[in-house]
Backbone bond lengths (Angstrom), bond angles and torsions (degrees), N, CA, C in turn:
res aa  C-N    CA-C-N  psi(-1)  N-CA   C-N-CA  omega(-1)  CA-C   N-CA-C  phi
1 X - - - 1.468 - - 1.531 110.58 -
2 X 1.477 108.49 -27.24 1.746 96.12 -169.03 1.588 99.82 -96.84
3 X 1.338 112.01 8.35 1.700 114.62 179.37 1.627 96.97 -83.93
4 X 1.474 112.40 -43.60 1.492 122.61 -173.12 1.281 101.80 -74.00
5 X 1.087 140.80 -22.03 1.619 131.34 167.82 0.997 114.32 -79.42
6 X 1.707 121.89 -41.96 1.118 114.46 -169.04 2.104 116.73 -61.98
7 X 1.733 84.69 -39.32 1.806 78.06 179.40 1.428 107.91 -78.58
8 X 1.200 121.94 -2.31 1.463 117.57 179.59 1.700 101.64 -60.96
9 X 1.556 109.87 -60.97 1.446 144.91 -173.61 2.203 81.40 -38.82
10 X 1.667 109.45 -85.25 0.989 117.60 161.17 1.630 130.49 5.14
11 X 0.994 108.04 -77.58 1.882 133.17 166.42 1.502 122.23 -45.04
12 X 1.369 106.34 -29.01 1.124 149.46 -171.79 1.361 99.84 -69.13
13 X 1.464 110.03 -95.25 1.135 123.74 -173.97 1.998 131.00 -64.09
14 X 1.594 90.23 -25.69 1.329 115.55 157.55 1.822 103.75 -56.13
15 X 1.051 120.14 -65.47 1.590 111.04 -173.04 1.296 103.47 -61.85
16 X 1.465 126.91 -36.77 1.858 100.36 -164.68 1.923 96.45 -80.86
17 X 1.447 128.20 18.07 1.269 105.68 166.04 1.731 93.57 -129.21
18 X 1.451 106.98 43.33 1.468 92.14 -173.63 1.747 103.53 -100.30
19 X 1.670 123.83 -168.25 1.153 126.74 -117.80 2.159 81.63 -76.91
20 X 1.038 124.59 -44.70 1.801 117.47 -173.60 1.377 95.57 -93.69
21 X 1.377 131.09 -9.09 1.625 118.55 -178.16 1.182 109.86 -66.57
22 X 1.383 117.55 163.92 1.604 140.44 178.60 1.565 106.20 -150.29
23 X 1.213 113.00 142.19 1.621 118.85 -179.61 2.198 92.93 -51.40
24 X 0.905 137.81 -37.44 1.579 123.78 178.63 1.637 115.75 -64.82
25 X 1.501 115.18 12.64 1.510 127.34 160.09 1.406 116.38 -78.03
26 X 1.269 119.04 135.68 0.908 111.07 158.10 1.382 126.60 -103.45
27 X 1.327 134.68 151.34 1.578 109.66 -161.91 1.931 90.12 -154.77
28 X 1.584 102.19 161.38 0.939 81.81 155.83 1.752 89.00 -172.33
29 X 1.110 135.90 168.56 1.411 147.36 -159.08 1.905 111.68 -115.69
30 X 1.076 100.15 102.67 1.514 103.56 -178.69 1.691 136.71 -65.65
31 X 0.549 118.48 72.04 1.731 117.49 -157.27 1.296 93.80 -64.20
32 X 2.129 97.33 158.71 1.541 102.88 -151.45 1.674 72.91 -144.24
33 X 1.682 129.50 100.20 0.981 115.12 -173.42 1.973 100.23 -93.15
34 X 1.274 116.64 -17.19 1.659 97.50 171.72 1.861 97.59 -77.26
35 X 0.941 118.35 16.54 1.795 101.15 154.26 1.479 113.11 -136.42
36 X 1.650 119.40 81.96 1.286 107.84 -160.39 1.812 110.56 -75.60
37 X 1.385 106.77 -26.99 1.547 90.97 163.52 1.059 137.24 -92.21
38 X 1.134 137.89 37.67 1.195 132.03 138.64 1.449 135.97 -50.24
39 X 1.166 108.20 127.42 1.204 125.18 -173.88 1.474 117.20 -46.97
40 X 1.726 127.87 129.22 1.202 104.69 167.63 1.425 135.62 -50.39
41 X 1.054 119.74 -34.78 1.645 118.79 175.73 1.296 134.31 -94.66
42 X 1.703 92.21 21.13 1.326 116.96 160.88 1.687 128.07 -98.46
43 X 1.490 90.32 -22.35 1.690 103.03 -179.63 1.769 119.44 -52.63
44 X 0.826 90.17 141.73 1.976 107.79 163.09 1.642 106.49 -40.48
45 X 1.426 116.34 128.96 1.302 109.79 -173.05 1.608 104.30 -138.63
46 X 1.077 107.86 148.91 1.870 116.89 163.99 1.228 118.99 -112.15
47 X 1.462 122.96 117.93 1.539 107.11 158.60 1.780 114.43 -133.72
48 X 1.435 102.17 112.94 1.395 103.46 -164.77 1.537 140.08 129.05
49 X 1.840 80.21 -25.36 1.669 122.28 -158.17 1.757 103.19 78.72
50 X 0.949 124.34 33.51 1.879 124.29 133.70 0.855 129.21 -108.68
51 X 1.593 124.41 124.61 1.078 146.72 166.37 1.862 125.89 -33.17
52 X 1.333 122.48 108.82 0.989 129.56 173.84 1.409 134.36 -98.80
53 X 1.439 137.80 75.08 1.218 122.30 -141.76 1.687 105.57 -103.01
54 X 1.241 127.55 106.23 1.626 117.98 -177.37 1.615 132.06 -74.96
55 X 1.522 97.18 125.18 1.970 86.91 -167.62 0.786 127.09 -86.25
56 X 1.361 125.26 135.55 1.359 127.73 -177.66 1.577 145.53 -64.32
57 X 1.318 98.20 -2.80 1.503 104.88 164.73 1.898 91.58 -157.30
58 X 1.800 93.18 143.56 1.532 108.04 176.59 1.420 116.61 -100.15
59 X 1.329 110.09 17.95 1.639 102.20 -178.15 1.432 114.25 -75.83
60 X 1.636 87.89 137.81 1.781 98.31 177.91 1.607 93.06 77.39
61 X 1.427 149.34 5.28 1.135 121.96 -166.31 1.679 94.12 -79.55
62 X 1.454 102.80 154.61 1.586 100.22 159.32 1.887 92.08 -153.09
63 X 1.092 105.60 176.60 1.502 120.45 -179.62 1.391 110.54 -167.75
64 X 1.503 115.91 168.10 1.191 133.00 173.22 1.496 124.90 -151.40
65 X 1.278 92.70 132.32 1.886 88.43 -176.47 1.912 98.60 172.52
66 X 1.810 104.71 -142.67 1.499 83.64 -154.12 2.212 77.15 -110.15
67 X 1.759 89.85 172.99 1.239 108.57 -176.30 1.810 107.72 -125.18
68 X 1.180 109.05 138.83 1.246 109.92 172.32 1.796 124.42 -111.70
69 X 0.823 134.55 -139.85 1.499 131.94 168.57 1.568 102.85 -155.31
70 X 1.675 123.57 158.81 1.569 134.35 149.22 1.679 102.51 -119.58
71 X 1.166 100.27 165.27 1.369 111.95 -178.18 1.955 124.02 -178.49
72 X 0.755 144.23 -137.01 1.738 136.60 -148.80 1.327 103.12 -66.40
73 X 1.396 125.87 -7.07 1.594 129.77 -176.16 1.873 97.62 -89.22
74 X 1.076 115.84 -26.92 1.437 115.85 -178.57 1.741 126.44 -112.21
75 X 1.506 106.00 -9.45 1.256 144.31 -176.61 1.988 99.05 -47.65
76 X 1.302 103.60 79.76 1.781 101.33 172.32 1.066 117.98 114.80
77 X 1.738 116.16 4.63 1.211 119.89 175.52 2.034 102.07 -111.69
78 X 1.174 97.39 152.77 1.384 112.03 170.89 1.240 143.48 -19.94
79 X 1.514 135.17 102.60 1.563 128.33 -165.64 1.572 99.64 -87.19
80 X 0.665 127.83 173.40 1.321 146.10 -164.60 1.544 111.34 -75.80
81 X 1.799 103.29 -36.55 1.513 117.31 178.49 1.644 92.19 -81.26
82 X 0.904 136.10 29.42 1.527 130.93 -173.81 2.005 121.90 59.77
83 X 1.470 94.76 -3.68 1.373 93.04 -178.70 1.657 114.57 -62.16
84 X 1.550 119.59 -156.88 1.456 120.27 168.11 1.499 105.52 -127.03
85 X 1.667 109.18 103.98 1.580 113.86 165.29 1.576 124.10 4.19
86 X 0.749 154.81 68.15 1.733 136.32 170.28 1.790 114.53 -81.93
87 X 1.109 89.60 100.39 2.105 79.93 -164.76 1.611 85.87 -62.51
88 X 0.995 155.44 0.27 1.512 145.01 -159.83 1.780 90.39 -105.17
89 X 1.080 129.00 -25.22 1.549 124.42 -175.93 1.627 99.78 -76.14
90 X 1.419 108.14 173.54 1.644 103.11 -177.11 1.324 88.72 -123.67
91 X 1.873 110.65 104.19 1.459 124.99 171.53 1.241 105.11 -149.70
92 X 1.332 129.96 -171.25 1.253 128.08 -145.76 1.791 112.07 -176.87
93 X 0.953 113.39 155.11 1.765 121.60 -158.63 1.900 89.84 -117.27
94 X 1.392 113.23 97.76 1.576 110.07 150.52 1.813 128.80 -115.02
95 X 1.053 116.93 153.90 1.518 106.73 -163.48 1.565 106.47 -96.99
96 X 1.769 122.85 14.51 1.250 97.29 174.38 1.701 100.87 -154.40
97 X 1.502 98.08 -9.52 1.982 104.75 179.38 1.692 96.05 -61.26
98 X 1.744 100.34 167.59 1.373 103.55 164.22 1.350 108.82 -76.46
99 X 1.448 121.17 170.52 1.262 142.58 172.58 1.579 100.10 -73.58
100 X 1.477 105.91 127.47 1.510 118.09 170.76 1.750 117.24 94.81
101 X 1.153 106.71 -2.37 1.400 122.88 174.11 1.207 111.97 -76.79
102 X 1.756 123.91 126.42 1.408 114.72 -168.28 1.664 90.37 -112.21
103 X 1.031 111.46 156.95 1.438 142.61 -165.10 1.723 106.13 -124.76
104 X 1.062 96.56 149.61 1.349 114.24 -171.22 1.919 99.69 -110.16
105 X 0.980 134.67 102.91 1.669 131.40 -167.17 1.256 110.92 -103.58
106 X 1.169 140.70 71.60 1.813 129.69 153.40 1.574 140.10 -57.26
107 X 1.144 105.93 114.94 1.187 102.50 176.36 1.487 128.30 -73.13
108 X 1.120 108.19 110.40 2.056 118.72 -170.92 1.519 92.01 -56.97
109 X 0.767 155.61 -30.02 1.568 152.53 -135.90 2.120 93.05 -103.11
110 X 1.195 95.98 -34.72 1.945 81.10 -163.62 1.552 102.36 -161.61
111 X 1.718 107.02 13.98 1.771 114.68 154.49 1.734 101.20 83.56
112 X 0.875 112.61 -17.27 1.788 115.03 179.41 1.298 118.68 -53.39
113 X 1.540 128.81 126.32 1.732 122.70 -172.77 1.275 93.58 -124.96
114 X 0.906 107.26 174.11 1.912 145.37 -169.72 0.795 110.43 -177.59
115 X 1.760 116.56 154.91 1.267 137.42 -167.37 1.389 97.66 -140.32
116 X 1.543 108.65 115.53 1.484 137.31 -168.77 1.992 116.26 -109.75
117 X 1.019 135.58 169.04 1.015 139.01 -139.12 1.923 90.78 -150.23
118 X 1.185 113.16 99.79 1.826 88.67 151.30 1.119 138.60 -83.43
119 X 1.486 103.63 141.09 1.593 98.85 -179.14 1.437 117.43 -140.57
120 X 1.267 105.44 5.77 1.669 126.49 -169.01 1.715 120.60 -138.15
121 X 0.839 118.40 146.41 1.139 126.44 166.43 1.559 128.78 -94.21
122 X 1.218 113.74 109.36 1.958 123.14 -178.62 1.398 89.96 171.00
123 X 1.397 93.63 -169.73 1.739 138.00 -8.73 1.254 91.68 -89.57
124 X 1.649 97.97 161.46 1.526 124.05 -159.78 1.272 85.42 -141.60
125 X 1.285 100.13 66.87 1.997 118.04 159.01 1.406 94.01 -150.55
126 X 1.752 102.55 141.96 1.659 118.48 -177.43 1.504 115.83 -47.88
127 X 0.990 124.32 177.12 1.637 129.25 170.89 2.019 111.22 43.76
128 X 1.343 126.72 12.58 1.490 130.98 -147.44 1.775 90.29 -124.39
129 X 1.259 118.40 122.00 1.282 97.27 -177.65 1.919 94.72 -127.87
130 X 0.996 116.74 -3.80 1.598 111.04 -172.26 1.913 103.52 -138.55
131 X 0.631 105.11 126.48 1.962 108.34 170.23 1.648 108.24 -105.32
132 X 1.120 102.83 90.47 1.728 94.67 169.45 1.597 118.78 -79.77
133 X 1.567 114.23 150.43 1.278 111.42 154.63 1.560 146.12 -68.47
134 X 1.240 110.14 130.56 1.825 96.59 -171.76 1.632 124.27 -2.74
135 X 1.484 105.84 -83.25 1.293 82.90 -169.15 1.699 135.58 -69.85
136 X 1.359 111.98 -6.84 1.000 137.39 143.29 1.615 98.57 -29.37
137 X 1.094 114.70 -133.38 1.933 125.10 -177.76 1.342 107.92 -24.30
138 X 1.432 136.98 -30.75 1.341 126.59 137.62 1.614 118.80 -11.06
139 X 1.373 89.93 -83.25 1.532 123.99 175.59 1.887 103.17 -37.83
140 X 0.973 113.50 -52.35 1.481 110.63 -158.29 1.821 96.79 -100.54
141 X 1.321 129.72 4.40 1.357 127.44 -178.60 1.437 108.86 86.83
142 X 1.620 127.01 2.04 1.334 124.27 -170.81 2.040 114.25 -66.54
143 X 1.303 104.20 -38.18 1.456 126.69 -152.65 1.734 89.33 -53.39
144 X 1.566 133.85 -51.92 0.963 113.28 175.99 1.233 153.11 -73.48
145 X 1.714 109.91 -22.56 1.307 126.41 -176.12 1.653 93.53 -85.19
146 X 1.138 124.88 -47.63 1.531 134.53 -154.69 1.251 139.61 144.54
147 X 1.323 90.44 -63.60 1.670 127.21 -166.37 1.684 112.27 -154.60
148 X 1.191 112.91 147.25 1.593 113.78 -170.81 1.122 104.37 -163.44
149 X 1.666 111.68 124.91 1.957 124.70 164.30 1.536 111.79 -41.43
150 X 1.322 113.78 100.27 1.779 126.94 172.93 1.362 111.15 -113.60
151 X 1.053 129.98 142.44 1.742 135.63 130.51 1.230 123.51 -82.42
152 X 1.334 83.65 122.21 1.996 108.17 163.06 1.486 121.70 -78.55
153 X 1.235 100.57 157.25 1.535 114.57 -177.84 1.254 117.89 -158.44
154 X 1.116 135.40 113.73 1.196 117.17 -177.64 1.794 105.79 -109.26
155 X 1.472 83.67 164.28 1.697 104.47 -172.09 1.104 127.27 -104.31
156 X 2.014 117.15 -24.71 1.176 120.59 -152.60 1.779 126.79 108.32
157 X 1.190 90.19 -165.33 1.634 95.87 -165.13 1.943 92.41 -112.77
158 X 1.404 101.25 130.80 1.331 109.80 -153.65 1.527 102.76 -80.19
159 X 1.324 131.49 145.96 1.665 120.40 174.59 1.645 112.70 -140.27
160 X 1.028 122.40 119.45 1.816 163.79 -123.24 1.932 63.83 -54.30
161 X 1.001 127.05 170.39 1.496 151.32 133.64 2.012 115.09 -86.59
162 X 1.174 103.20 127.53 1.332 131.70 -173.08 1.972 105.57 -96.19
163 X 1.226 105.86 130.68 1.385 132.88 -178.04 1.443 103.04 42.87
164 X 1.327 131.30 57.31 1.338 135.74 175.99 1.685 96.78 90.43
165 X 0.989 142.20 -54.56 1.081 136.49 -164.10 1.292 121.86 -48.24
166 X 1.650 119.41 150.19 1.580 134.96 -151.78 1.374 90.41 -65.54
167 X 1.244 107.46 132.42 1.445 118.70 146.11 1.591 138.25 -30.60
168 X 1.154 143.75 98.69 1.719 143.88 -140.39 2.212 94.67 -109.06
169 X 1.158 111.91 151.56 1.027 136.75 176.03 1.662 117.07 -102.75
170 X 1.321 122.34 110.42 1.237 126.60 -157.34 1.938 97.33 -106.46
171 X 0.931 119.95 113.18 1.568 113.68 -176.18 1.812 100.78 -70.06
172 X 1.334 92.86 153.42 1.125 106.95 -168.33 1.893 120.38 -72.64
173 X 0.923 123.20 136.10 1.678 126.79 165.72 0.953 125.51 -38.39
174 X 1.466 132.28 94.50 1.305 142.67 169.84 1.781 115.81 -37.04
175 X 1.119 135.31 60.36 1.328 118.53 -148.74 1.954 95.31 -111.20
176 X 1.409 119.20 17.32 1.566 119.16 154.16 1.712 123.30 -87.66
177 X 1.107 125.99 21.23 1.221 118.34 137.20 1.266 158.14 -50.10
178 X 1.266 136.25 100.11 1.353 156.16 -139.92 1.331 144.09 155.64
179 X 1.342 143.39 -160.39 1.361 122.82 -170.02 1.822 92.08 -123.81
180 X 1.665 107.12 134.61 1.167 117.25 -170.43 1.180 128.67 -126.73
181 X 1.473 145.24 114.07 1.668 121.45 177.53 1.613 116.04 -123.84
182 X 0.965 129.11 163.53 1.432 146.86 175.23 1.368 126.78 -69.56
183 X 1.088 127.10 82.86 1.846 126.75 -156.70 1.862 78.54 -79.85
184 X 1.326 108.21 138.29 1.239 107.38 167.85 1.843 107.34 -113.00
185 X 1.647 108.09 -30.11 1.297 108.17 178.06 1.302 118.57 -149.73
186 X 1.432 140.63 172.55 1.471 143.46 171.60 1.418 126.17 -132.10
187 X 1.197 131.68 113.78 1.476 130.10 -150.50 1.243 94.17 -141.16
188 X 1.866 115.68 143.72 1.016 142.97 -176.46 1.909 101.93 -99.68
189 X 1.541 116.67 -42.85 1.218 107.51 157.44 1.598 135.89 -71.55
190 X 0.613 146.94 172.13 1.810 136.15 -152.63 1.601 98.99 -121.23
191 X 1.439 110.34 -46.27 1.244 105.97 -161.93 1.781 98.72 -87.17
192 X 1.215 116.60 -0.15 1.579 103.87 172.66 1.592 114.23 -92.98
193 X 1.244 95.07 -22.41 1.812 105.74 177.82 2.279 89.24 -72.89
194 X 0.874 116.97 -64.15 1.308 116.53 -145.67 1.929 89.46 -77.24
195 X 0.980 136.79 -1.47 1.568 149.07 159.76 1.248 104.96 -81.07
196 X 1.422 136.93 -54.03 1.634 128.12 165.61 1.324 100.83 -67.95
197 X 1.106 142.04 -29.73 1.675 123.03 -172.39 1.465 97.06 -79.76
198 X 0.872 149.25 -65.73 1.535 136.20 171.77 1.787 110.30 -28.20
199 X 1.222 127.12 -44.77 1.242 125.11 -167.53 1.745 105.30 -78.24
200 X 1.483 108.85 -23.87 1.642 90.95 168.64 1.466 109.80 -106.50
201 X 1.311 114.55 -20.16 1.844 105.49 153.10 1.261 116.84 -28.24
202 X 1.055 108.96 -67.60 2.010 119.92 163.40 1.512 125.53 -26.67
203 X 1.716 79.47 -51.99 1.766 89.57 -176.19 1.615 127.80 -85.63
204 X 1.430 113.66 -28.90 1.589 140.80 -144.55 1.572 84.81 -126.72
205 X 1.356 143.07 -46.03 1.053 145.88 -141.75 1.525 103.72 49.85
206 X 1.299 139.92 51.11 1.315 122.57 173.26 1.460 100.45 179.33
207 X 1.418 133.57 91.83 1.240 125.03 163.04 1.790 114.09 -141.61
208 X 1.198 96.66 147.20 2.061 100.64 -176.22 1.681 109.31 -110.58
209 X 1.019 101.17 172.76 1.692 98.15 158.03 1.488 96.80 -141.71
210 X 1.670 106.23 151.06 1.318 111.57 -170.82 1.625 97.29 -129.09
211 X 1.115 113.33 144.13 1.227 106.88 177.45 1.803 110.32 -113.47
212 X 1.555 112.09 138.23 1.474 120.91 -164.42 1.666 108.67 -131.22
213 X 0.974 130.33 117.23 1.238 133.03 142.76 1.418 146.93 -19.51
214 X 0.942 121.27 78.46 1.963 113.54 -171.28 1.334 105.57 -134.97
215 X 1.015 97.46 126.74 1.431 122.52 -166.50 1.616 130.69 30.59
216 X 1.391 97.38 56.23 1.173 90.49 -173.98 1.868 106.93 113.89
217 X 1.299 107.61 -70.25 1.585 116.75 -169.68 1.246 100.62 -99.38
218 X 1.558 103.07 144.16 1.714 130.61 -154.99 2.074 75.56 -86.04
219 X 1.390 101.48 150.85 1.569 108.85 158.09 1.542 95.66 -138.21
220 X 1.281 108.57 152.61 1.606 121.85 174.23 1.658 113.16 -125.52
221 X 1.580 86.56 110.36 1.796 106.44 -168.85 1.069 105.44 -82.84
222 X 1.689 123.67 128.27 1.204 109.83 173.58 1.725 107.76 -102.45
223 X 1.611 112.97 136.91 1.029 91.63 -176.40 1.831 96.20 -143.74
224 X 1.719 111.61 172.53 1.204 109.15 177.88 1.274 126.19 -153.24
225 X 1.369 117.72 -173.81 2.022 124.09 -148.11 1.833 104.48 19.07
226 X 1.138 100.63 175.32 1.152 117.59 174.85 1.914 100.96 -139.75
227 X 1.702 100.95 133.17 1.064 115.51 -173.31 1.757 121.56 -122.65
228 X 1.248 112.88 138.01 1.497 113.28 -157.32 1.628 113.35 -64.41
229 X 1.845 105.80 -24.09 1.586 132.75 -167.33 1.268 98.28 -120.83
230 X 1.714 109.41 168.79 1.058 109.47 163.56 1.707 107.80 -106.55
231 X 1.100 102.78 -7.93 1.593 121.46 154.02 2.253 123.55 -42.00
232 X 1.176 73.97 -27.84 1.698 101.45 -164.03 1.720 110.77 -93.66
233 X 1.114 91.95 -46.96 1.731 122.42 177.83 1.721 110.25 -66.57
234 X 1.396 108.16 -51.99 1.000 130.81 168.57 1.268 120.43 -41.98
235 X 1.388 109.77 -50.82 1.833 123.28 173.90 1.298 115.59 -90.75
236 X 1.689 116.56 -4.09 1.476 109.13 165.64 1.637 103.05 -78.24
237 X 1.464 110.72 -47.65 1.070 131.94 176.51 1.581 114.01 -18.06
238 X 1.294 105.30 -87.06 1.539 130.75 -176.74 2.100 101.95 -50.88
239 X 1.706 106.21 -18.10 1.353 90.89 174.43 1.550 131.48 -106.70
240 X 1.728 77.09 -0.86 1.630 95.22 176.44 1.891 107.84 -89.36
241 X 1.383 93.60 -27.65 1.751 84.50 -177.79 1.876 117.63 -83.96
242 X 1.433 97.72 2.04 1.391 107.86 -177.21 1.682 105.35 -106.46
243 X 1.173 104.14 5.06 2.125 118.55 176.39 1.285 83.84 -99.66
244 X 1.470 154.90 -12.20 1.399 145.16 -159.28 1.422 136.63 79.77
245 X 1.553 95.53 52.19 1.547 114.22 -169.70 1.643 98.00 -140.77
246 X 1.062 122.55 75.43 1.667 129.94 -164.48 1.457 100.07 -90.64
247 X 1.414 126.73 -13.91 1.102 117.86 163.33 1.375 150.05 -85.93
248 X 1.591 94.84 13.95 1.881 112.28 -150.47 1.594 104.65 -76.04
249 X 1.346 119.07 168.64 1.407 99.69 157.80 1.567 95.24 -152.35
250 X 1.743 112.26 -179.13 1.152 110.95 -177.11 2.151 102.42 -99.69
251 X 1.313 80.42 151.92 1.657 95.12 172.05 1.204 124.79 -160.90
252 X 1.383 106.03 142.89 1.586 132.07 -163.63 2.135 108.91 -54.20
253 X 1.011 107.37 106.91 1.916 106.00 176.02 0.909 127.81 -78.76
């Protein structure tokens, strides 16, 4: 347990110096104790007070939108995976892929690709969905304008090429499989928990209340559907906290 805090603690402090962070972040790392293995740089994250939720498998991911760059201002300080920044390596800052997933980066502006590496977590500026490293956006024409309209793609987890031969892309391990539900709230009175569970019965067609023990005093969780992924959960998730439930989270059944 104090190994799992400690990299929690770790993760922590890694994001407020990660690739768009600045000590005026506020951040903080959510622990998910019905999933104790999860990976630290997989956990639920805040920076700002927004919700960051990281997915657990990138297959098939692709996206589009704008790209920015870091470089000699961040050059030796801490990635998020605990490594040390090298803006000269070709890696890249995303706020929800796994760590170590290389991406395929085009620039919409003038057709140029690269193949990037994550290792960081950002940018945590609106409309920004990828932070490349110097020579990276070098690479793709980014370094002068700023920022530039790209598509992503990812490939996977990269594996050495054998007797000269090209290097192959291994997709990543599905390892969120299991049974999942949506705690939307926790109540010490009974009849206010079992009054919101009727109201997303309505809504969700599917909600329970469970009642748990802590320290002493009974709480009654209300929680709902049950999902096969945490992939799945994840997207109930993000649609239940946008109905006006910003506090929900996912947990293990």
């Amino acid at each position: 347990m104090v190994k799992f805090i400690q990299k929690s603690c770790l993760l922590l402090a890694v994001l407020l110096l990660a690739a768009c962070g600045t000590p005026t972040y506020h951040t903080r790392v959510i622990d998910t104790p019905s999933q104790p293995n999860l990976k630290p740089t997989q956990k639920p994250y805040e920076v700002n007070g927004q919700r960051y939720q990281p997915i657990p498998s990138a297959n098939g991911f692709v996206d589009e939108g704008l790209a920015s760059w870091y470089g000699k201002k961040f050059h030796g300080r801490k990635t998020s995976n605990g490594e040390t920044y090298d803006m000269y390596a070709m890696t890249a800052a995303h706020k929800t892929l796994p760590m170590n997933v290389h991406l395929k980066v085009t620039n919409l502006n003038n057709g140029r690709s690269t193949v990037v590496r994550v290792n960081d977590r950002g940018p945590f500026v609106r409309s920004r969905i990828i932070d490349l490293s110097y020579s990276a956006a070098k690479e793709l024409g980014v370094v002068g304008p700023g920022t530039a309209p790209v598509r992503i793609e990812a490939l996977g987890y990269k594996e050495a090429g054998e007797g000269g031969q090209v290097a192959r892309y291994r997709q990543p391990e599905n390892y969120d499989l299991g049974s999942f539900m949506v705690q939307v709230g926790a109540f010490t009175i009974k009849e206010n928990a079992y009054r919101l569970s009727a109201k997303l019965q309505k809504q969700y067609g599917s909600a329970v209340v469970v009642e748990a023990l802590v320290d002493g005093r009974i709480f009654y969780r209300v929680r709902v559907g049950l999902y096969n992924s945490l992939a799945q959960a994840n997207d109930a998730l993000m649609k239940i906290e946008a109905n006006g439930y910003p506090n929900s989270l996912i947990v293990a059944r």
